[in-house]
C-alpha positions in Angstrom: 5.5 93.8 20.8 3.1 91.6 22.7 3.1 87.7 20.9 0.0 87.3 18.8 -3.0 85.8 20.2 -3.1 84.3 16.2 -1.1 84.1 13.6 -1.1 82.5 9.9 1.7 82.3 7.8 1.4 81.3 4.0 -1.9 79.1 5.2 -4.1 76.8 2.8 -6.9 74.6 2.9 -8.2 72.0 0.6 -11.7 70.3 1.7 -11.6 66.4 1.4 -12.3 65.5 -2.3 -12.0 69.4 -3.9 -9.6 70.1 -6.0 -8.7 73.5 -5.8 -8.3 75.1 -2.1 -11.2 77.5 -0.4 -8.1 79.0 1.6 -5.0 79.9 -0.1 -1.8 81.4 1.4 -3.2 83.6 3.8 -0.9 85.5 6.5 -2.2 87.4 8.9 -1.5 88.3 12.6 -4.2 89.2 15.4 -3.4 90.4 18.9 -4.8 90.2 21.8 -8.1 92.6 22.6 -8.3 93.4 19.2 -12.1 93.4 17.2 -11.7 92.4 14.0 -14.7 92.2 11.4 -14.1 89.8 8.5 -15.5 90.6 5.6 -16.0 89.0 1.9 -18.9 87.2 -0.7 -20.8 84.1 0.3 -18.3 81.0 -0.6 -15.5 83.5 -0.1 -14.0 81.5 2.7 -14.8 83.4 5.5 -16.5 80.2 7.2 -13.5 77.9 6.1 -11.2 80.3 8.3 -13.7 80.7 11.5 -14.0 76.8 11.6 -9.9 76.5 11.6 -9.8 78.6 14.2 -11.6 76.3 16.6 -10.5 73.0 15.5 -13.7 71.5 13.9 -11.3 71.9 10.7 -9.6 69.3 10.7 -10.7 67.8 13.3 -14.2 67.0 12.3 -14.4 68.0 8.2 -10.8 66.4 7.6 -8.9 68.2 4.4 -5.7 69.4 4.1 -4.0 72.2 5.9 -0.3 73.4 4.5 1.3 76.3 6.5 1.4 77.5 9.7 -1.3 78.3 11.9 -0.6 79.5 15.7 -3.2 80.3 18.2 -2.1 81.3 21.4 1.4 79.5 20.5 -0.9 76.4 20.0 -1.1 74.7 16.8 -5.1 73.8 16.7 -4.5 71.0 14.1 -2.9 69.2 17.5 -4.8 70.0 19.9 -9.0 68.3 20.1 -11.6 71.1 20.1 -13.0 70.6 23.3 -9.8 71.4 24.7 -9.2 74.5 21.9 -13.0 75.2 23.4 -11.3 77.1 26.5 -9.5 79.5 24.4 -11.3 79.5 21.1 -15.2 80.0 21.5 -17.3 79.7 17.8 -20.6 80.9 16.6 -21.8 78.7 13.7 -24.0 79.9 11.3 -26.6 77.9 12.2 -27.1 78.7 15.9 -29.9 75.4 15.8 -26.7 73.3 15.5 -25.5 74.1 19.0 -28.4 73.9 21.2 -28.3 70.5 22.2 -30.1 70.4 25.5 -34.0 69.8 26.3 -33.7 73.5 28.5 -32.4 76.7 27.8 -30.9 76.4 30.9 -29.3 73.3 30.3 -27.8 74.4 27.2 -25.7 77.2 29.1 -24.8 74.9 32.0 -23.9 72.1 29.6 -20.0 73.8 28.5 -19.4 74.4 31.6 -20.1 71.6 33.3 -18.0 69.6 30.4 -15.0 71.5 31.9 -15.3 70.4 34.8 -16.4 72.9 37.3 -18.2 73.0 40.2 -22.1 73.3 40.8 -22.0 77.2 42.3 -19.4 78.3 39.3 -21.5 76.7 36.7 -24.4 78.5 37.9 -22.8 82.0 38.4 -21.7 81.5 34.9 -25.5 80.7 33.8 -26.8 83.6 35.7 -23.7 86.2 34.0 -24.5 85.4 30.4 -28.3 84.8 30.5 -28.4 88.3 32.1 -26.1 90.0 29.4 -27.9 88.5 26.4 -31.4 89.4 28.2 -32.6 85.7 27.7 -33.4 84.6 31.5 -37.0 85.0 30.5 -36.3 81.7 28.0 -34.2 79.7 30.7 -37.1 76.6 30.9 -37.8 77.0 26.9 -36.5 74.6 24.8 -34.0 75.5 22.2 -35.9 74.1 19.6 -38.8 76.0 20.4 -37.3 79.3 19.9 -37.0 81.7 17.2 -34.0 81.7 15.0 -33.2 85.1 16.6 -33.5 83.7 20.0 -31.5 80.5 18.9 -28.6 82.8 18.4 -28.5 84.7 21.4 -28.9 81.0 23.3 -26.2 79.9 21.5 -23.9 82.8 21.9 -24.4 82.8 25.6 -23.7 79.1 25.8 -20.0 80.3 24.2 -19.7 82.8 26.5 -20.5 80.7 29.6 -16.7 78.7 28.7 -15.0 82.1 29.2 -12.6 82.0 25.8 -9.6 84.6 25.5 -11.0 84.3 21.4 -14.2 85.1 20.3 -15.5 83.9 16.8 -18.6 84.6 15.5 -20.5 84.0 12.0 -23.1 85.7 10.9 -24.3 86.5 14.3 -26.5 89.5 13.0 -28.2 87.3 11.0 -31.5 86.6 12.5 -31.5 88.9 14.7 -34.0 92.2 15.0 -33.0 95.9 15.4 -33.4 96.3 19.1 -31.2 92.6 19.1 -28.7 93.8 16.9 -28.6 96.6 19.1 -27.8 94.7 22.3 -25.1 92.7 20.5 -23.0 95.2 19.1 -23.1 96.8 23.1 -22.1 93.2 24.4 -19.3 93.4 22.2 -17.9 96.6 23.0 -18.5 95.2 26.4 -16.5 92.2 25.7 -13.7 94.0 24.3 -13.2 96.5 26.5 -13.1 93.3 28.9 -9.8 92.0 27.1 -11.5 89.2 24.8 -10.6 89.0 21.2 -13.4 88.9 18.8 -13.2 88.0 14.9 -16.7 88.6 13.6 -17.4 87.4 10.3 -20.5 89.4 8.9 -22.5 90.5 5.7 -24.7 93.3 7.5 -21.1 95.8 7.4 -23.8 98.4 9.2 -24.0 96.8 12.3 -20.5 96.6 12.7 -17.9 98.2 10.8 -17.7 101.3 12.9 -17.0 99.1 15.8 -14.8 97.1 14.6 -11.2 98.1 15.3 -9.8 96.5 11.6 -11.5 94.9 8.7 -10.2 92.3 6.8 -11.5 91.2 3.0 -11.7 87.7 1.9 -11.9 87.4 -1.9 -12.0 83.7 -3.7 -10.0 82.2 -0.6 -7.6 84.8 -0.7 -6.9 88.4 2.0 -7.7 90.9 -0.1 -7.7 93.9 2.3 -6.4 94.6 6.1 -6.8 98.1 7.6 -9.3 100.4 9.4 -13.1 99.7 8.2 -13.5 103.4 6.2 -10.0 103.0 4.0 -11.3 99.4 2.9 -14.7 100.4 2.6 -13.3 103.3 0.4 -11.4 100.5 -1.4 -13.0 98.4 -4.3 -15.5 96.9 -2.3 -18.0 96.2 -5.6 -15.5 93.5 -6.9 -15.4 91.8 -3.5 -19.1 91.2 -3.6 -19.5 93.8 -0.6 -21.2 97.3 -0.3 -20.5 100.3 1.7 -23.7 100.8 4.3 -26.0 103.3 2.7 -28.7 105.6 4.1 -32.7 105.0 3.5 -32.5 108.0 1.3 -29.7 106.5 -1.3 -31.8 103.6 -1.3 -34.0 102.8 -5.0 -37.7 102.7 -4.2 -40.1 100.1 -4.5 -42.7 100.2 -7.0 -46.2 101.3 -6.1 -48.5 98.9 -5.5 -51.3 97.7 -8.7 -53.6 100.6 -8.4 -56.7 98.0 -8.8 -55.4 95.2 -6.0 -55.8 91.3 -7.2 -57.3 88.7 -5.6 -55.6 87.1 -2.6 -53.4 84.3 -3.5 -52.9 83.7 0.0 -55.2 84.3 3.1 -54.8 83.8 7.0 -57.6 84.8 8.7 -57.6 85.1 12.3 -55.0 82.6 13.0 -54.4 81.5 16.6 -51.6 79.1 17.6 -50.3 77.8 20.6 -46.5 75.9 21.0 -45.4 74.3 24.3 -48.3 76.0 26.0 -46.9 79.7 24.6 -49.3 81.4 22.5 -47.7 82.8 19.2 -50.6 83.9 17.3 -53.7 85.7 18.9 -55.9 86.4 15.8 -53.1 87.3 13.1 -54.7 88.0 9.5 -52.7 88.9 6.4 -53.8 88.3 2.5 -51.3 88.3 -0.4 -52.8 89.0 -3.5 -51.0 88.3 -7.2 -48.1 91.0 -8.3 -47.6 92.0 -4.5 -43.8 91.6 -2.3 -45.1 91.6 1.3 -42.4 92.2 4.1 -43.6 90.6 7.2 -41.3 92.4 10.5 -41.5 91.7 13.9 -39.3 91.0 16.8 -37.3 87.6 17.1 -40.1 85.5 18.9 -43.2 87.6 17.4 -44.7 84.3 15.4 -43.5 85.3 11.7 -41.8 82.0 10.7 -44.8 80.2 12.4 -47.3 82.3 10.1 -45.3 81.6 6.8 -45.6 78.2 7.9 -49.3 77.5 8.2 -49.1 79.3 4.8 -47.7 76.0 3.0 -49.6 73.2 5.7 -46.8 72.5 7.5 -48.2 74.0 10.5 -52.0 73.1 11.0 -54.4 75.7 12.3 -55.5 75.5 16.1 -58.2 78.6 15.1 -58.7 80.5 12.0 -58.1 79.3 8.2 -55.6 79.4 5.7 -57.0 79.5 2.3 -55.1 79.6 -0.9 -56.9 81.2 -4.2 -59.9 80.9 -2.7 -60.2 77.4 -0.6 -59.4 76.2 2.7 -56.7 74.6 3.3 -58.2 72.2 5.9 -56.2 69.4 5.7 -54.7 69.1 2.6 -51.2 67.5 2.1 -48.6 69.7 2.0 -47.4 68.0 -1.2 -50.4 68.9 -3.0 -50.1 72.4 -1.8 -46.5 72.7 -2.6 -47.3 73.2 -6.4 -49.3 76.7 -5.1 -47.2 77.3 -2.5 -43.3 77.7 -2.3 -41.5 78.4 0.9 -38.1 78.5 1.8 -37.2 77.7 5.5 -35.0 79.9 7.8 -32.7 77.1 7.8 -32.8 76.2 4.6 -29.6 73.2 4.7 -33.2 71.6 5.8 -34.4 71.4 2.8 -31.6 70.4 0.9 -31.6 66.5 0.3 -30.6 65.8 -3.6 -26.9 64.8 -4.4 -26.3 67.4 -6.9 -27.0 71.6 -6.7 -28.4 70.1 -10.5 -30.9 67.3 -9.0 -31.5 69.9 -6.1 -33.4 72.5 -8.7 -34.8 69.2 -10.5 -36.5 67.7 -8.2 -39.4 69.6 -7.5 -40.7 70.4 -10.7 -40.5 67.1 -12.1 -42.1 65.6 -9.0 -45.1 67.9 -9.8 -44.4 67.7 -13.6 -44.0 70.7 -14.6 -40.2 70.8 -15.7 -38.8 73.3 -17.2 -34.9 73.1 -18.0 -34.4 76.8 -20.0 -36.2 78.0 -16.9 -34.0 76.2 -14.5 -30.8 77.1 -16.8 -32.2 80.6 -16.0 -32.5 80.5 -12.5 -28.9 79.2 -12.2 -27.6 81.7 -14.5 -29.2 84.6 -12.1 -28.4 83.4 -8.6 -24.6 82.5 -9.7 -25.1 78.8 -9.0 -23.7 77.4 -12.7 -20.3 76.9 -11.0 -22.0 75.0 -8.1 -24.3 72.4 -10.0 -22.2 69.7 -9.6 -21.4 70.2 -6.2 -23.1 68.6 -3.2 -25.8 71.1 -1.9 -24.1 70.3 2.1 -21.0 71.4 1.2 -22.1 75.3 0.4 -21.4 77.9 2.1 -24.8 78.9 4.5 -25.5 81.5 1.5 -25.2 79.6 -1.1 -27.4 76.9 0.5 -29.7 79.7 0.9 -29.8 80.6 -3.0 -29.7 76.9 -4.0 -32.9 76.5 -1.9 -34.8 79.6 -3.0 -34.0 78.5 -6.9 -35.7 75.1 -6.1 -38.9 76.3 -4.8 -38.9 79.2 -7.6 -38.2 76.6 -10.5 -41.6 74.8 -9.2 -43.5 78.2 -10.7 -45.5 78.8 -7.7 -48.1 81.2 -7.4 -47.1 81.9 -4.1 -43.5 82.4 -2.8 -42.9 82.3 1.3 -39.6 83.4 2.4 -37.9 83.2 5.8 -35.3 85.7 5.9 -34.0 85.6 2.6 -31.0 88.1 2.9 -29.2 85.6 5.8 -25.8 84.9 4.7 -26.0 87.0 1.6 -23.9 89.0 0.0 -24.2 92.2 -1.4 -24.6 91.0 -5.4 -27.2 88.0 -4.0 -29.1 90.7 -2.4 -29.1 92.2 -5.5 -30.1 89.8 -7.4 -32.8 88.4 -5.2 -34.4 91.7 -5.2 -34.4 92.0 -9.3 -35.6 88.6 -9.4 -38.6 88.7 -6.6 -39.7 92.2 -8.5 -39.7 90.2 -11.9 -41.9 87.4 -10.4 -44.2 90.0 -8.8 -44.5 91.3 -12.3 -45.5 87.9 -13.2 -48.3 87.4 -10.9 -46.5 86.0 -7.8 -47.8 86.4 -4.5 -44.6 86.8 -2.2 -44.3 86.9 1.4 -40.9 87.2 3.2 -40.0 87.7 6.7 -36.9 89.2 7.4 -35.1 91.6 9.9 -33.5 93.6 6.7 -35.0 96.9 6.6 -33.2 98.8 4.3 -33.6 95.5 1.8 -37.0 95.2 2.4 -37.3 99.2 1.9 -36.1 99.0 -1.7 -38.5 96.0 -2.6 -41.7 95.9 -0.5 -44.7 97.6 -1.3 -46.2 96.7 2.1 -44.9 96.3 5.1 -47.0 93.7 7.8 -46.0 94.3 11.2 -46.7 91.3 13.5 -46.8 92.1 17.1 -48.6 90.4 20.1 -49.7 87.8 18.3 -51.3 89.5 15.6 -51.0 92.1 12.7 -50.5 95.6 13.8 -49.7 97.2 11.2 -49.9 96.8 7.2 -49.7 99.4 5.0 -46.7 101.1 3.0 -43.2 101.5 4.7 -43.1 104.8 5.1 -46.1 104.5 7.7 -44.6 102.4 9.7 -41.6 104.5 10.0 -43.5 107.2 11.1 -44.8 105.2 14.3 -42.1 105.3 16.9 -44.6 103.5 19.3 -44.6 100.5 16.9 -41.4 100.6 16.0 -40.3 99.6 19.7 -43.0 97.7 20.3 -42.1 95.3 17.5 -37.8 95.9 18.2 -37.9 97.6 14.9 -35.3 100.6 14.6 -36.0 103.6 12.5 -33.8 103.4 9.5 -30.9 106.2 8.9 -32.1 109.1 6.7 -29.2 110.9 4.5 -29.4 114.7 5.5 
């Protein structure tokens, strides 16, 4: 038998000031050229285990490690992560984190050139993975510029330009869209067939599981499950906080929208925006009335986390207005909005700045004075967050962040909610839950908006679907219209969804 390219043996880990481990006892072996998916609940420690693998634990977040951990032979806990960085290559979560550079291009040429090599290798490299991940039309963008989608397939590239024997991704479907998704699952065929090693650590189980040549299950910090995707997704997947992918038709319905519609909540009307000389908007115009869920789809890049975002004044309109129940926004502080208006960023460790998950859900409501502590004690209760209220909101998992963040805005009480990709990171009971809780506040007169790339959760809840594509609105009216377009749904890198026979 060929010596594993990894290997843990009775491993734990114990972050600096916790006091129980996130990892305990694990043993596992991996060998080289396999594709492994890794599976398990927000908080479950699939993160934990993706950053040991690469050295930033313990290198950067400190803790304590007990057992053994072998990669390649090497123990990582010796060995700095820029060296570990031309074996081990990591995806974060939050692709943002890793584009450092004022160019695309700079970003890809930046790992490589830290290694060392010469001018005409670094740029054959550059020219190899910008090609692959189709991004050479972004190459003098900056990073910061991009969509979160886009962000991702930047940073992924960048990995890729270091040429690691071990690939480790998180979440990497996360933000992106169908035709995206698409691509990635191909490049990692691609890469496997090529003889890299590839640990993917993922929610969306449809985009990879019948790729991926084993599945393992993390469960409270512990290896649950180890075999072929279909026996562990035959398995008790429920109590792991997972489900098995299901087809449109096994999916619940969303209710039908009020027969007589309410006022607009929310307006955009012909909206026009321009960033770093790109035009993103051309005209786009969308209302969200009271009682409504709104799925805004598009491709990465198409403008929708720029439209949420002249929604709540923190984008300014070039051309067009934004007007909320009834008047302009004009220039109105976005603090004074922020008691109408609710949104929840992509990214949302952004908005995350109180000590405590407690003082995270207090903060806005008694800024605005309207706090409401059963109604907070309820919000915990729903998104799972009682065991996390004394916890520091930066040391959650990227889901948990996610739920923290969307409990603040909701405890507020706006009348309008703005999401940006609310389903990232989450597991299958969050999911769950959001959707029971965004139908409850629709009920209650909400307006809510969300972005997302997650069709078959945005099936079950939206009444409308808003397709933005070219700048502008193409499309709003129910999903099943929308399906029926095969025209729009490549033009927007929208898939149709899989229909049970």
């Amino acid at each position: 038998m060929a010596d594993a390219l990894l290997l843990c043996q009775n491993l734990s880990y114990r972050y600096p000031a916790a006091t129980t481990p996130t990892l305990h006892h694990l043993d596992m072996r991996i060998d080289p050229g396999e594709f492994v998916l890794l599976a398990g609940a927000s908080g479950s420690g699939k993160s934990t285990l993706c950053r040991l693998l690469n050295g930033l634990i313990p290198h950067l977040h400190g803790g304590e490690i007990s057992g053994e951990l072998r990669l390649a032979g090497l123990d990582p806990r010796q060995i700095p992560p820029r060296d570990l960085s031309r074996t081990v290559g990591l995806l974060l979560q939050r692709p943002d984190a890793q584009c450092l550079a004022t160019t695309v291009l700079r970003d890809l040429a930046f790992g490589p050139a830290c290694q060392g090599l010469d001018r005409a290798t670094i740029a054959q490299r550059v020219r190899t993975v910008s090609a692959r991940l189709e991004i050479g039309h972004l190459l003098e963008r900056s990073p910061q510029h991009l969509s979160g989608g886009e962000q991702q397939r930047v940073a992924l590239a960048a990995i890729l330009a270091l040429e690691p024997r071990l690939l480790v991704l998180d979440e990497p479907f996360a933000f992106l869209d169908a035709a995206g998704a698409a691509q990635l699952r191909a490049l990692l065929r691609q890469l496997q067939a090529a003889g890299i090693t590839l640990i993917v650590a993922e929610h969306r189980l449809a985009e990879i599981a019948s790729d991926a040549s084993r599945m393992l299950v993390l469960h409270q910090g512990r290896l649950v499950a180890d075999g072929p995707a279909a026996k562990v997704l035959a398995g008790p997947v429920a109590a792991w906080g997972l489900e098995a992918p299901a087809p449109l038709a096994a999916l619940p319905q969303p209710p039908p929208p009020p027969r007589t519609p309410n006022l607009p909540v929310l307006e955009w009307d012909g909206i026009y925006c321009t960033r770093a000389g790109r035009p993103v908007l051309n005209g786009a115009s969308l209302h969200s009335a009271a009682g409504e869920i709104i799925a805004l789809l598009g491709a990465n890049g198409a403008g929708k986390s720029t439209l949420l975002r002249h929604g709540n004044g923190l984008l300014r309109t070039q051309s067009g207005t934004v007007r909320v129940l009834g008047q302009s926004v004009g220039q109105r502080p976005v603090a004074e909005l922020a008691g109408t208006v609710g949104l929840v960023m992509q990214q949302p460790a952004r908005m995350l700045f109180a000590p405590t998950v407690a003082a995270e859900l207090a903060a806005g409501p008694r800024a605005l004075k309207r706090d409401d502590p059963a109604w907070r004690a309820t919000l915990s209760a729903r998104f799972g967050l009682e065991p996390l209220l004394q916890r520091p909101p930066q040391t959650l998992s990227a889901g948990e962040q996610r739920r923290v963040a969307i409990a603040a805005v909701l405890a507020s009480r706006p009348r309008a909610l703005l999401l940006d990709e609310p389903t990232a990171g989450q597991d299958a009971v969050a999911r769950t839950t959001l959707r029971a809780l965004l139908s409850d506040c629709a009920a209650e007169g909400i307006a809510i908006t969300l972005a997302t790339h997650d069709l078959n959760w945005a099936y079950a809840l939206c009444q409308r679907w808003a397709v933005l594509a070219e700048g502008r609105i193409a499309a709003d009216t129910d999903p099943a219209t929308v399906l029926a377009q095969r025209e729009l749904l490549q033009r927007a890198r929208l898939a149709p969804l899989p229909v049970a026979a």
